[in-house]
MDAnalysis code that builds the backbone (N, CA, C; Angstrom):
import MDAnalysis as mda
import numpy as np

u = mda.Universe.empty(711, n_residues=237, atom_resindex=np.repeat(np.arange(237), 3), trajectory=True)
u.add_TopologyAttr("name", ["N", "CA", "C"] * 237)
u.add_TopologyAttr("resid", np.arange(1, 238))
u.add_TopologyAttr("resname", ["UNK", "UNK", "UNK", "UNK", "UNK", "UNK", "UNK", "UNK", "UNK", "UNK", "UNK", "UNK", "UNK", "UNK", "UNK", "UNK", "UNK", "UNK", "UNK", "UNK", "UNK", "UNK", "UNK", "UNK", "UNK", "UNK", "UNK", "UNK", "UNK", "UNK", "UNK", "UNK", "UNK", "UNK", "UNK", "UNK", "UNK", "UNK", "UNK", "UNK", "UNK", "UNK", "UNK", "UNK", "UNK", "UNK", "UNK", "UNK", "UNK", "UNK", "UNK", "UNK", "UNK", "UNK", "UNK", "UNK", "UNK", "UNK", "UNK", "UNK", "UNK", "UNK", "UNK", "UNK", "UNK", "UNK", "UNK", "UNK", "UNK", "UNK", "UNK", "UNK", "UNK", "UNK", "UNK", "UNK", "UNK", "UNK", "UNK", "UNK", "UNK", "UNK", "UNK", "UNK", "UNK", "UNK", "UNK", "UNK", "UNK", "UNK", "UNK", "UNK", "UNK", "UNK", "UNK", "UNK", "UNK", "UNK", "UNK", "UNK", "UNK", "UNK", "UNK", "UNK", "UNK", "UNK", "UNK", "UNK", "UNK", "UNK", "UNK", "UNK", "UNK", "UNK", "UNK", "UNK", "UNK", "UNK", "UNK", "UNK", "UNK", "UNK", "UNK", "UNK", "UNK", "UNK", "UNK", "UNK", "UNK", "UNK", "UNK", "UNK", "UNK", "UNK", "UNK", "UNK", "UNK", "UNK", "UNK", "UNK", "UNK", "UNK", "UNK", "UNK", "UNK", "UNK", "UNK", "UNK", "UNK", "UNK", "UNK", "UNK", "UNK", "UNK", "UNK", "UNK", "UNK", "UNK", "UNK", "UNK", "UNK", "UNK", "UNK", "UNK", "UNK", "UNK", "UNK", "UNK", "UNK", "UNK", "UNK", "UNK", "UNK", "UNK", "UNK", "UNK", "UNK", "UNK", "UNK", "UNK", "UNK", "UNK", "UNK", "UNK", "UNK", "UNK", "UNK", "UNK", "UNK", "UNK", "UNK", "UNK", "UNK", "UNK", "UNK", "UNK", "UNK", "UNK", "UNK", "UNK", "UNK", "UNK", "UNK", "UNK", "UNK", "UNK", "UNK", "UNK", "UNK", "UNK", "UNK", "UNK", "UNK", "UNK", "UNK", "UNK", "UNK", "UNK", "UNK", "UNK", "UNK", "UNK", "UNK", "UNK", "UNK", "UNK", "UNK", "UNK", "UNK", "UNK", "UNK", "UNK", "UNK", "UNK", "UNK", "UNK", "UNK"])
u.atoms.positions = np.array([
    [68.010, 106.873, 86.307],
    [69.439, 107.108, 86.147],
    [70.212, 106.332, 87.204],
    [71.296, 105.794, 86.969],
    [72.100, 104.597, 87.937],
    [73.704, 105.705, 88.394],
    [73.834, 106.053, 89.116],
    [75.176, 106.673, 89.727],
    [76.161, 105.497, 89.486],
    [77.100, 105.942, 88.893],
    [78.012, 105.028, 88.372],
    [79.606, 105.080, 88.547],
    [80.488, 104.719, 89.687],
    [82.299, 105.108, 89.388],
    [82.873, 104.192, 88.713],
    [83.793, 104.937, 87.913],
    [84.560, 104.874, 87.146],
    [85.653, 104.537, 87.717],
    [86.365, 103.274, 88.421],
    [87.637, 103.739, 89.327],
    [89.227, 103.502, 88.783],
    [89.726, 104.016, 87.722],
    [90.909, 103.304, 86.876],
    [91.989, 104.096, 86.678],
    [93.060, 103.974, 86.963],
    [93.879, 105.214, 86.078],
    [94.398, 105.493, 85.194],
    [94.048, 104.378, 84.142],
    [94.416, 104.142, 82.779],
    [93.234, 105.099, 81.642],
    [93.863, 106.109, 81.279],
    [93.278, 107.171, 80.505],
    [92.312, 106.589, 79.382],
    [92.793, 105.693, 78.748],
    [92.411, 105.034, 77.520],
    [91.683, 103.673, 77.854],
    [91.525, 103.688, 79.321],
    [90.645, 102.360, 79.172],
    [89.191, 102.925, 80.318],
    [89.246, 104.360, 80.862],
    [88.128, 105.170, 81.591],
    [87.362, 105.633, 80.525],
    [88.148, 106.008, 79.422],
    [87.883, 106.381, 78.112],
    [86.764, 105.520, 77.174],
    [86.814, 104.349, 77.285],
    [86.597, 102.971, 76.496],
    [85.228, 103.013, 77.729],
    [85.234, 102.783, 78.809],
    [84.560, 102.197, 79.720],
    [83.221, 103.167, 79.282],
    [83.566, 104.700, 79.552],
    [82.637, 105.779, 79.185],
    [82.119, 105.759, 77.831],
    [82.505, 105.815, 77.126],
    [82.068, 105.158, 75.703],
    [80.979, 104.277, 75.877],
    [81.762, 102.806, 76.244],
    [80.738, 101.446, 75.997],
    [79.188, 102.234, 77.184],
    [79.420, 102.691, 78.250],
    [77.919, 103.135, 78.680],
    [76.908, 104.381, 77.814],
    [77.955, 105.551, 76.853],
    [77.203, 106.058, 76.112],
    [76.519, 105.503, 75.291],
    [76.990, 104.044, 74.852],
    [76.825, 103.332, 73.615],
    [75.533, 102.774, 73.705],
    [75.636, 101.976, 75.206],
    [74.777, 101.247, 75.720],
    [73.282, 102.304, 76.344],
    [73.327, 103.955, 76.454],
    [72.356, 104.648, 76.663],
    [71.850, 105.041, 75.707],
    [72.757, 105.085, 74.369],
    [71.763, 105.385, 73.051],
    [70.817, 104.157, 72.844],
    [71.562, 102.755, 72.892],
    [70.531, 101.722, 72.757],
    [69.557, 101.190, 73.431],
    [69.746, 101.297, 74.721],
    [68.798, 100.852, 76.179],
    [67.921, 101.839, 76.099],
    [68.387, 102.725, 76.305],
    [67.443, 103.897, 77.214],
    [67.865, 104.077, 78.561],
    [68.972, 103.541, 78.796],
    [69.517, 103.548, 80.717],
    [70.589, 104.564, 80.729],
    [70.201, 105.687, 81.577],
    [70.983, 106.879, 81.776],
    [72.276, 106.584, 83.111],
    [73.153, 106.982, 82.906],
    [74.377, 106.692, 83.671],
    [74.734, 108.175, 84.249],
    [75.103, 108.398, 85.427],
    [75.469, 109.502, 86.133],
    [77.132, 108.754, 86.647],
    [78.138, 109.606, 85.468],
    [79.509, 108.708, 85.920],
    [80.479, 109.778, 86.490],
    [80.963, 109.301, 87.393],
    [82.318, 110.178, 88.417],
    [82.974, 108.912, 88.393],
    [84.461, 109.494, 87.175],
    [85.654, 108.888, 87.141],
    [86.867, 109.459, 88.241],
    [87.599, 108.021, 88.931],
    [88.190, 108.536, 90.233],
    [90.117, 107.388, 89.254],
    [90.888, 108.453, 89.484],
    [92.120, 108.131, 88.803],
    [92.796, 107.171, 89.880],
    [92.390, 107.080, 91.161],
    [92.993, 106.103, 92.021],
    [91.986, 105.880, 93.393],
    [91.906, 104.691, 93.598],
    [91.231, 104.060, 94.706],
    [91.288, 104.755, 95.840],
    [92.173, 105.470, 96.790],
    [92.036, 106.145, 97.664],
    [91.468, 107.381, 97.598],
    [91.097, 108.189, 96.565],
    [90.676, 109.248, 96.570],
    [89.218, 109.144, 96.190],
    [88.488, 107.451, 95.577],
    [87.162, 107.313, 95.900],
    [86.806, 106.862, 96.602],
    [87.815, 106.224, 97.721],
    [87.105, 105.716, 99.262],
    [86.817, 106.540, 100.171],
    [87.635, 107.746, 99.909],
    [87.793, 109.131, 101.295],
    [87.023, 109.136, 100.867],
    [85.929, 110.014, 102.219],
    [84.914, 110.598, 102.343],
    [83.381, 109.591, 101.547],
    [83.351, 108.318, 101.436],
    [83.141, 107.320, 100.439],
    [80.982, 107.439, 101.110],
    [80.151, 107.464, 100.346],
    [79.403, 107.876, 100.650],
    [78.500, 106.962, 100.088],
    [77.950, 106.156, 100.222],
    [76.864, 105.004, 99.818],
    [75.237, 105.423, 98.283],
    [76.389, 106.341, 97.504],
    [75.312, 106.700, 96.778],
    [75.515, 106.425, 95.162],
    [76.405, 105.272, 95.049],
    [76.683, 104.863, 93.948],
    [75.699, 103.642, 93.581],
    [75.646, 103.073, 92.141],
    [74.791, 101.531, 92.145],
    [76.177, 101.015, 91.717],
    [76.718, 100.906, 90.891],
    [77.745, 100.144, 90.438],
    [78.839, 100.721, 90.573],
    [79.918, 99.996, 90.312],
    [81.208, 100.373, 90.440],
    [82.004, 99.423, 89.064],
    [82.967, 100.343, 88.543],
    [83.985, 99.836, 87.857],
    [85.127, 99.809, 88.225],
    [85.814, 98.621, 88.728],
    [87.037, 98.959, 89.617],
    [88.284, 98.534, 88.937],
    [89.427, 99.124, 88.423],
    [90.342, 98.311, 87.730],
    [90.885, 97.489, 89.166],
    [91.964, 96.500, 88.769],
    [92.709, 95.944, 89.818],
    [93.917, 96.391, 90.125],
    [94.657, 96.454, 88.629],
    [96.043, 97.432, 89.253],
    [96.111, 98.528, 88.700],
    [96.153, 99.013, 89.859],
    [96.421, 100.694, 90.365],
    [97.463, 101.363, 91.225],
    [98.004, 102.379, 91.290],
    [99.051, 102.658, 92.256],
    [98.497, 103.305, 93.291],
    [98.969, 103.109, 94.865],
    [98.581, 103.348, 95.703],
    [97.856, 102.445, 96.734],
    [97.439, 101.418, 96.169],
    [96.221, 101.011, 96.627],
    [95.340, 100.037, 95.446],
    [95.634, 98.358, 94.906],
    [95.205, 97.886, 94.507],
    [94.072, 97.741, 94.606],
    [93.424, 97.108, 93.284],
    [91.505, 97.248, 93.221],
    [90.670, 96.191, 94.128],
    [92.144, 94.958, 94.669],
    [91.375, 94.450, 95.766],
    [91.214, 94.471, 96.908],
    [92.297, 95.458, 97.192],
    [92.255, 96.143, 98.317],
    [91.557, 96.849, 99.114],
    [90.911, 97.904, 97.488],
    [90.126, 98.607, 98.090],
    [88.979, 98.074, 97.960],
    [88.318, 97.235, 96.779],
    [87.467, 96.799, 97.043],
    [86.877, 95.855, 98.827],
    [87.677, 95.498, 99.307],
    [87.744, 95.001, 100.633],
    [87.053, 96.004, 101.484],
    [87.777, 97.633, 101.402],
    [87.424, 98.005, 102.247],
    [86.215, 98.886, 101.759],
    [85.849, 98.948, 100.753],
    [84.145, 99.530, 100.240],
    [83.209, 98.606, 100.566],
    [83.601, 97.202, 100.808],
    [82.467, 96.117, 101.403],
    [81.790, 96.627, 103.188],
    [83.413, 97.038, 103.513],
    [82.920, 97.350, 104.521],
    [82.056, 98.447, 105.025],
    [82.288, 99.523, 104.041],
    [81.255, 100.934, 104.278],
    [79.841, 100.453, 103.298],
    [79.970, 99.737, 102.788],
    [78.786, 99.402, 101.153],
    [78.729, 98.070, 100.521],
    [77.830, 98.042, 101.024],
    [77.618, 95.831, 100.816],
    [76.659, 96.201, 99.731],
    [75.878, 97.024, 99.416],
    [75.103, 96.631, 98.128],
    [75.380, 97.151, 97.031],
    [76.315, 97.981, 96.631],
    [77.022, 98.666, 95.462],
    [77.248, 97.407, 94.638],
    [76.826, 97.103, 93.254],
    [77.605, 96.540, 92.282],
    [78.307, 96.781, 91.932],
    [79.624, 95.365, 91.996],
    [81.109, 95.436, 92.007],
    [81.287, 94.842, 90.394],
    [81.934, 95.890, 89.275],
    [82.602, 95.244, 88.675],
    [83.656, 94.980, 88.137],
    [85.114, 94.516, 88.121],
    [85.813, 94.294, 88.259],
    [86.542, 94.575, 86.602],
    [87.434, 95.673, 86.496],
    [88.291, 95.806, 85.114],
    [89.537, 95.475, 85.352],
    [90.688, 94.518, 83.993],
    [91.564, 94.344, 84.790],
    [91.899, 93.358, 83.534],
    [94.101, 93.518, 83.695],
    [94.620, 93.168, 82.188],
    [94.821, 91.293, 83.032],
    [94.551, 91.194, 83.861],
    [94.930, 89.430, 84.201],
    [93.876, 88.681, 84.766],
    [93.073, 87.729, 84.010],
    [91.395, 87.422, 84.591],
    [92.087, 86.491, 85.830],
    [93.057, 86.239, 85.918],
    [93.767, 85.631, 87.347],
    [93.117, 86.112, 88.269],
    [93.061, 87.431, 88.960],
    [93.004, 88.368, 89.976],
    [91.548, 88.812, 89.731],
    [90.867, 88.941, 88.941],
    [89.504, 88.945, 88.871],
    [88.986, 87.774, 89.352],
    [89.021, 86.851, 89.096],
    [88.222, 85.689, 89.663],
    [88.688, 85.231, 90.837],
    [89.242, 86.112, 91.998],
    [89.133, 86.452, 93.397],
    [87.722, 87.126, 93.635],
    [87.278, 87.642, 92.731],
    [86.424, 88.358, 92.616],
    [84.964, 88.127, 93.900],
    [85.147, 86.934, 94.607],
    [84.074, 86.153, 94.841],
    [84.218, 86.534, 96.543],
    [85.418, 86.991, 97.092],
    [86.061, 87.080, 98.130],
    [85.446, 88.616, 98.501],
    [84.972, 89.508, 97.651],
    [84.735, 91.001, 98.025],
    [83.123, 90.776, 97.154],
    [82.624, 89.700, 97.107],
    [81.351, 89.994, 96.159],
    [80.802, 90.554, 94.821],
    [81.912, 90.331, 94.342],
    [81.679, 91.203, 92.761],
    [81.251, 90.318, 92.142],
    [80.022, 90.900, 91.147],
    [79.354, 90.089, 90.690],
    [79.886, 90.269, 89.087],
    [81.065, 90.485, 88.364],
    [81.610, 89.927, 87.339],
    [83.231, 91.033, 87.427],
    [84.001, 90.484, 85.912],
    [85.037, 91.145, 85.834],
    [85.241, 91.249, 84.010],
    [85.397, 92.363, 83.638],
    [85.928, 92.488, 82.472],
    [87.224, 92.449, 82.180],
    [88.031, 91.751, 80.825],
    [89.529, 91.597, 81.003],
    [89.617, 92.945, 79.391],
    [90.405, 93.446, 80.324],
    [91.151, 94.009, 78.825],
    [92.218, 93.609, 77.910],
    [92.162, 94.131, 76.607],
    [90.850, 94.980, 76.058],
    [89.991, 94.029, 75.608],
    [88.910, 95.013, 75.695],
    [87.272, 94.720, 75.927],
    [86.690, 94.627, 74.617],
    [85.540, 94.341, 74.210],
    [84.533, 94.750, 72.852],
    [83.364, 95.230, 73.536],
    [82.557, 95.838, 72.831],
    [80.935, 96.581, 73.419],
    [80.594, 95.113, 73.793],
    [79.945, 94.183, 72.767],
    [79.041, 93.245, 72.894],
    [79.581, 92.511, 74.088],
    [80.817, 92.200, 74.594],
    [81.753, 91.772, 75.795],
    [81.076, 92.659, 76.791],
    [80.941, 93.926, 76.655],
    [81.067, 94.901, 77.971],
    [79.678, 94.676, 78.192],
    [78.234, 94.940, 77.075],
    [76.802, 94.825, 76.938],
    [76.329, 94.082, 77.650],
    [76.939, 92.795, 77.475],
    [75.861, 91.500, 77.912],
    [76.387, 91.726, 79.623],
    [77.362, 92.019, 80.232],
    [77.804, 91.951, 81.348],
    [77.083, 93.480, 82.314],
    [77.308, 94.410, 81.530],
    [75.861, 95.833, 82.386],
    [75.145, 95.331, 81.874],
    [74.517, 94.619, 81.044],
    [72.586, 93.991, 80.813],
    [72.620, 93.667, 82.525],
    [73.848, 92.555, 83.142],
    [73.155, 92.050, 84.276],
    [73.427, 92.773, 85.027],
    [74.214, 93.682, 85.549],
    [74.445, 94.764, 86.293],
    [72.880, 95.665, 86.451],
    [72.882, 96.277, 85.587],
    [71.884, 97.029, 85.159],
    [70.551, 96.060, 85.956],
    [70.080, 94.771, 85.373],
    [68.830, 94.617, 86.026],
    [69.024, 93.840, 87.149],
    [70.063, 93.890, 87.820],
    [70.402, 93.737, 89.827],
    [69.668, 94.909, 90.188],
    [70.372, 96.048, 89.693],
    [70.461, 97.476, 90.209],
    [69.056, 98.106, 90.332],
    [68.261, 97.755, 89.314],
    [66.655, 98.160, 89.131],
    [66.138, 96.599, 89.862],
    [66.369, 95.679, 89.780],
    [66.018, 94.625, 90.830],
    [65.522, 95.100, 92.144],
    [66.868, 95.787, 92.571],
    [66.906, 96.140, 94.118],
    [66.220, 97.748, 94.507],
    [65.733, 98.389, 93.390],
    [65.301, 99.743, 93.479],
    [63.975, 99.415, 93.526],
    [63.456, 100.320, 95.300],
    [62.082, 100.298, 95.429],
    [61.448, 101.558, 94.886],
    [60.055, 101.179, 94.830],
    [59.682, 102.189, 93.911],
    [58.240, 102.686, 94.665],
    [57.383, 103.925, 94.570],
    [56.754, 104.421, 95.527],
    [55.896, 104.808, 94.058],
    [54.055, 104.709, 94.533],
    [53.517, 104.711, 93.622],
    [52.511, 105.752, 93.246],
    [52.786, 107.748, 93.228],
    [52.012, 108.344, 93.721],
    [50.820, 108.861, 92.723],
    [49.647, 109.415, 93.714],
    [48.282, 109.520, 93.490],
    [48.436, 110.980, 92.685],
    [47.838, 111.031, 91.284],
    [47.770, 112.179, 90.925],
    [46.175, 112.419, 90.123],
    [45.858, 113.761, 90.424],
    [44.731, 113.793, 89.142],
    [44.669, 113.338, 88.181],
    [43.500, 112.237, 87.630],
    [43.708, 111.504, 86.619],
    [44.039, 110.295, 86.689],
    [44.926, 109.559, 87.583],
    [45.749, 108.838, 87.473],
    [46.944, 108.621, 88.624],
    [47.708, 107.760, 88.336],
    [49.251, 107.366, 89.361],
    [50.060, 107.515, 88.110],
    [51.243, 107.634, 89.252],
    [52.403, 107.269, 88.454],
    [53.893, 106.627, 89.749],
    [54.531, 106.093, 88.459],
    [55.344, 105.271, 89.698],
    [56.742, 106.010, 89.149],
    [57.740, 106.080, 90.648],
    [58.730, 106.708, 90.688],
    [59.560, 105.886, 91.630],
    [61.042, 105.564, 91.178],
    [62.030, 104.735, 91.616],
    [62.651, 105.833, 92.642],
    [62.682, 105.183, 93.911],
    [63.001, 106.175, 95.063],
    [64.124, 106.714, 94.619],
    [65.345, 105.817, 94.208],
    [66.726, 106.342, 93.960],
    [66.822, 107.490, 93.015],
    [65.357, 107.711, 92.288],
    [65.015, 109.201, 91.212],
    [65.026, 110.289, 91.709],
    [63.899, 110.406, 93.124],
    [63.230, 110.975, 93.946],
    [64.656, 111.744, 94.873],
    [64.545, 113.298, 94.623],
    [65.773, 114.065, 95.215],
    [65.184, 114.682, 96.521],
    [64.257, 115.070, 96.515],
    [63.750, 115.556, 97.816],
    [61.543, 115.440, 97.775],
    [61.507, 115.941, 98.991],
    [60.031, 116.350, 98.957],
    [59.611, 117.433, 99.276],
    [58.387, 117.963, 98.829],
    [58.283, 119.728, 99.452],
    [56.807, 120.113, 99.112],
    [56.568, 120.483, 100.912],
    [55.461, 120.628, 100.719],
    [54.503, 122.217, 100.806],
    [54.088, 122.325, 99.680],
    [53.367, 123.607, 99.749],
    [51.895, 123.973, 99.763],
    [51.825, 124.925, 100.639],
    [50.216, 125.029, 101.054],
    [49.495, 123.219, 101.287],
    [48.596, 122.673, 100.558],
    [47.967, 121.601, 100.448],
    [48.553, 120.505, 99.868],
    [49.528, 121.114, 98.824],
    [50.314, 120.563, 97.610],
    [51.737, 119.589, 98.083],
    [52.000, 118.522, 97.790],
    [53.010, 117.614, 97.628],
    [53.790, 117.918, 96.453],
    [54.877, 117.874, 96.356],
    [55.654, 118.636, 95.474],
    [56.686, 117.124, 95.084],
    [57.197, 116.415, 94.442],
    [58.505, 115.437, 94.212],
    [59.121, 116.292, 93.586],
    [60.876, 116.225, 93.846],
    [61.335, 116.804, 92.777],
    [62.297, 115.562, 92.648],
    [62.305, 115.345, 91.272],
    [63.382, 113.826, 90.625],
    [63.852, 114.222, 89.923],
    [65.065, 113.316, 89.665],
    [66.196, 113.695, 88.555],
    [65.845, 113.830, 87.219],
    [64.194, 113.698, 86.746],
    [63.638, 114.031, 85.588],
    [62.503, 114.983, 84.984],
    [62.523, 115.135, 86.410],
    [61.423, 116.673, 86.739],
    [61.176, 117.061, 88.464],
    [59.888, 117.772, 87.928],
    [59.178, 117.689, 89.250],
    [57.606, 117.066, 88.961],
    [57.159, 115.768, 89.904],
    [55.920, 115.477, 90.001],
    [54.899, 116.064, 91.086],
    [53.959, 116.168, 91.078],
    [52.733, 116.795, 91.633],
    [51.863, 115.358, 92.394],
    [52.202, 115.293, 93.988],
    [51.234, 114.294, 94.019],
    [50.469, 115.141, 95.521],
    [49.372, 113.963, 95.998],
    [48.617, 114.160, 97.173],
    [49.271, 113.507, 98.071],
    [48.497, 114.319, 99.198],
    [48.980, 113.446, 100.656],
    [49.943, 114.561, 101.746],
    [49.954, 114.553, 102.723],
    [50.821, 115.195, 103.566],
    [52.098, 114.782, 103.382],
    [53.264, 115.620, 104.266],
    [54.880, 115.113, 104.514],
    [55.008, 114.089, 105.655],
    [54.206, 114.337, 106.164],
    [53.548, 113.653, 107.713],
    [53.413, 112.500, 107.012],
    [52.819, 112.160, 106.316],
    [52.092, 110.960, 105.548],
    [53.397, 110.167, 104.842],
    [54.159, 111.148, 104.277],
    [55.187, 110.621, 103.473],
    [56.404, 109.925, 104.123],
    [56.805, 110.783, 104.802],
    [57.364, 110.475, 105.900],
    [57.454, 109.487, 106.273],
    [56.669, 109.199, 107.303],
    [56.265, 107.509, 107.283],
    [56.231, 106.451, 106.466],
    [55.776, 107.030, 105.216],
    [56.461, 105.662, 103.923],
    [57.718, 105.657, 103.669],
    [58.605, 106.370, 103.617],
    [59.705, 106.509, 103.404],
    [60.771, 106.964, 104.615],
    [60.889, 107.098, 105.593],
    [61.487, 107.507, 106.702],
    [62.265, 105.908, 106.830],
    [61.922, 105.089, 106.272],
    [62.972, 103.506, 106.348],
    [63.962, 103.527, 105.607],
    [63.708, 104.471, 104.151],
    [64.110, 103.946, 102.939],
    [65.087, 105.137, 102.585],
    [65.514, 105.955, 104.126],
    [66.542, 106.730, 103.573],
    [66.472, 108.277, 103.455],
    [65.079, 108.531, 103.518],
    [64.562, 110.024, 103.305],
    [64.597, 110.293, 104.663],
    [64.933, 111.939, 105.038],
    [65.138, 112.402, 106.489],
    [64.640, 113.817, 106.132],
    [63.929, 114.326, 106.931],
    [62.859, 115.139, 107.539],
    [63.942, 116.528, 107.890],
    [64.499, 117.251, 106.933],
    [65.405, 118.534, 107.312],
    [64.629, 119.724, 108.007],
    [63.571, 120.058, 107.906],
    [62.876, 121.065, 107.906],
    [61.688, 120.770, 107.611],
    [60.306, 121.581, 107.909],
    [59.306, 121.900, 108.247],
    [58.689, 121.446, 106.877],
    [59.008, 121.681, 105.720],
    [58.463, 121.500, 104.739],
    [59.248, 120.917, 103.519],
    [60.092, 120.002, 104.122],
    [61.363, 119.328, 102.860],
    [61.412, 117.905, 103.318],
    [61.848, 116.624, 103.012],
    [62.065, 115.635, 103.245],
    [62.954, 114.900, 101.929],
    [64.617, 114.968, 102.569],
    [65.331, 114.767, 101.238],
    [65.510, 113.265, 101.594],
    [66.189, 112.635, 100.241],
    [66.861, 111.278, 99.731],
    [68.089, 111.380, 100.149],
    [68.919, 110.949, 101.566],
    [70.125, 110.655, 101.770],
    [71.013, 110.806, 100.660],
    [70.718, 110.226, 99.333],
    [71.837, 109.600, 98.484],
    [72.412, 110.926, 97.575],
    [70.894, 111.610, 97.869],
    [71.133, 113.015, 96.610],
    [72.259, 114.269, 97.469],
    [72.368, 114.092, 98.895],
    [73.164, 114.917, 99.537],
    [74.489, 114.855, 99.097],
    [74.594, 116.464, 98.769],
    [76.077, 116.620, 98.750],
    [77.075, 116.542, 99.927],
    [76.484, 117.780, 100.834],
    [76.991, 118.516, 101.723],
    [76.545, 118.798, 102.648],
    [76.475, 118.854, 103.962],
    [75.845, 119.783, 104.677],
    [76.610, 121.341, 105.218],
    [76.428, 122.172, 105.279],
    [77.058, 123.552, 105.458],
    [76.439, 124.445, 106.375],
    [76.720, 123.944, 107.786],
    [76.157, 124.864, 108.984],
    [74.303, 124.173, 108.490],
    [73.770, 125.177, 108.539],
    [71.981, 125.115, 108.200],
    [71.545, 124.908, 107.396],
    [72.451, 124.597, 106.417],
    [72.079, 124.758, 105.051],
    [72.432, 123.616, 104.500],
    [71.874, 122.358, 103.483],
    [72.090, 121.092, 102.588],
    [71.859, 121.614, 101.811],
    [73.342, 121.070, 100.858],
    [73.618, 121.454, 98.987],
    [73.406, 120.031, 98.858],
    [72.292, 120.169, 97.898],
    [71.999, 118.666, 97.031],
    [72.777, 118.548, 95.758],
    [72.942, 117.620, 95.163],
    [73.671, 116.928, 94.559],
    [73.655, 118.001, 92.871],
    [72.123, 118.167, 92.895],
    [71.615, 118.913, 91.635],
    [72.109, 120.533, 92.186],
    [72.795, 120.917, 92.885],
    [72.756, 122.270, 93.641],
    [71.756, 123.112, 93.840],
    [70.750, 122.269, 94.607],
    [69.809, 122.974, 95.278],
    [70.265, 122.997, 96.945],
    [69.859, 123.664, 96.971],
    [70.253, 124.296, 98.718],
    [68.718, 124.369, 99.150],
    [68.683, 123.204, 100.351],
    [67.475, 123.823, 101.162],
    [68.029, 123.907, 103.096],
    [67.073, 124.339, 103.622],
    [67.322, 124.807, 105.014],
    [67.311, 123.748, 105.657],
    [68.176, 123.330, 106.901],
    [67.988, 122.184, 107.805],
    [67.275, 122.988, 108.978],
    [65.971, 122.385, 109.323],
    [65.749, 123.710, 110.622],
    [66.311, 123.180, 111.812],
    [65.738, 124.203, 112.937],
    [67.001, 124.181, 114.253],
    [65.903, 122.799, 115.068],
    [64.273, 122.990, 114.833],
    [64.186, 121.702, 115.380],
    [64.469, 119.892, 115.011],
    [64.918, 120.305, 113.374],
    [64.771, 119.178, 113.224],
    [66.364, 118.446, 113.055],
    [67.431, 119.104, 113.445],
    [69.008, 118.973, 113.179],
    [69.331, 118.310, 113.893],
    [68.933, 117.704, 115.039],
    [69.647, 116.682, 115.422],
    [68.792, 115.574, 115.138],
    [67.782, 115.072, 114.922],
    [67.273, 113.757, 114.288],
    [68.021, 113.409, 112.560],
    [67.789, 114.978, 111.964],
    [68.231, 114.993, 111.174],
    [69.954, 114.541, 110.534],
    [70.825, 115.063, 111.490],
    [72.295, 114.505, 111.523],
    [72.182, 113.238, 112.116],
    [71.212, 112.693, 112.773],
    [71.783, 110.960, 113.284],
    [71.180, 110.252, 112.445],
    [70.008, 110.700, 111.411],
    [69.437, 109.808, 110.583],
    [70.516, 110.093, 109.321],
    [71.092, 110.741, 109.011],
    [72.360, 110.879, 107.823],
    [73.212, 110.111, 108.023],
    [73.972, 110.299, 109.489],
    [74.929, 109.417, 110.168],
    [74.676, 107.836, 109.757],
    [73.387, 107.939, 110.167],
    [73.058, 105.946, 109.636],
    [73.091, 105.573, 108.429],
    [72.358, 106.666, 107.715],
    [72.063, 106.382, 106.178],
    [73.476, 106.620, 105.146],
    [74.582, 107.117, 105.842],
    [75.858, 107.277, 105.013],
    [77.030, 106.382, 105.941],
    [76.435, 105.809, 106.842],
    [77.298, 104.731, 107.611],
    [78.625, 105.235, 108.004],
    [79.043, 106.439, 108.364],
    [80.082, 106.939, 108.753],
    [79.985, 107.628, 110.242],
    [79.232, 106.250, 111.123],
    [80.140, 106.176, 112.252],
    [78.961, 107.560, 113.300],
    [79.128, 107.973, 114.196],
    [78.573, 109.127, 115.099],
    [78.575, 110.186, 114.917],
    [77.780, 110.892, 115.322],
    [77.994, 112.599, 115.001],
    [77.385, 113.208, 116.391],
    [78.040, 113.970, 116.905],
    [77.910, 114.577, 118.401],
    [76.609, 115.758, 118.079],
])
């Protein structure tokens, strides 16, 4: 599944946009997780590095789409930028904030298709993938799937945005494969995915799926400076 914003305030063209990706998940098979934002400043606050693509119109009130695009480069250099917008003039600035295309409205599917075809295989391009040991067999799982880890008694637990998998190996073990790639060590027996965090609340992390697990008291401050890095917003005392 690809986390996806929607950033436009034109009713009938967020409308169109959501469409052409339902269209494109009946035919692909590529699942879209979309949060539509009606104006650019209210998806930069609090702006959190857990999107793959972006749909950005250009004019907007408040705060034009190249504006803000400017300043999402600066919190998020690897988000795919793509650019919606009624004058291909101002799109093909596009090159100045890194966006790798622009749609002009109005659009057609087969127009919108061929342009997420390349979106789409950047996005799985750049997604590493971890390959775990199970009875029987492996199986491979795209980290950006992977919501947390949990370990019980002997047992390795994944839980992903399409189940839960069953693999071997310690957290200790895991840890170490993944402690680069974004996963942070909350507690004694959890090791979540930065990207899936909602919230943190005193002791407690609400994940994205609203699971709530415990941050423990030894592990909260490694734990808040490895978030701090992994959501690029700066220090935390």
């Amino acid at each position: 599944m690809l986390n996806v914003a929607i950033v436009e305030d034109d009713d009938a063209a967020a409308t169109k946009l959501q469409a052409c990706l339902d269209q494109y998940t009946g035919t692909d098979g590529v699942r879209f997780n979309v949060t539509r934002f009606v104006e650019a400043t209210s998806f930069l606050e609090g702006y959190k590095p857990s999107y793959d693509l972006v749909f950005m119109d250009i004019e907007m009130p408040n705060m034009n789409g190249m504006e803000a695009a400017r300043r999402l480069r600066e919190i998020d250099e690897q988000v795919v930028l793509i650019f919606v917008t009624n004058m291909s003039q101002f799109a093909a600035k596009g090159y100045e904030v890194d966006a790798l295309d622009y749609i002009v409205k109005p659009f057609s599917y087969p127009d919108f298709e061929r342009k997420l075809k390349r979106a789409v295989r950047l996005c799985e391009h750049e997604s590493d993938a971890i390959v775990v040991s199970q009875q029987g067999g492996t199986v491979r799982l795209l980290l950006r799937e992977i919501e947390y880890l949990e370990v019980r008694g002997h047992n390795l637990i994944l839980h992903t945005e399409s189940g839960v998998v069953h693999g071997s190996g310690t957290l200790a073990e895991a840890q170490e494969r993944l402690g680069d790639k974004g996963f942070l060590r909350c507690a004694k027996a959890f090791l979540v995915n930065a990207r899936h965090i909602r919230e943190v609340r005193g002791s407690t992390l609400l994940m994205a799926d609203g699971t709530e697990l415990p941050i423990g008291r030894a592990f909260r401050k490694t734990f808040m400076e490895g978030l701090t890095r992994a959501m690029g917003v700066g220090n935390v005392l």
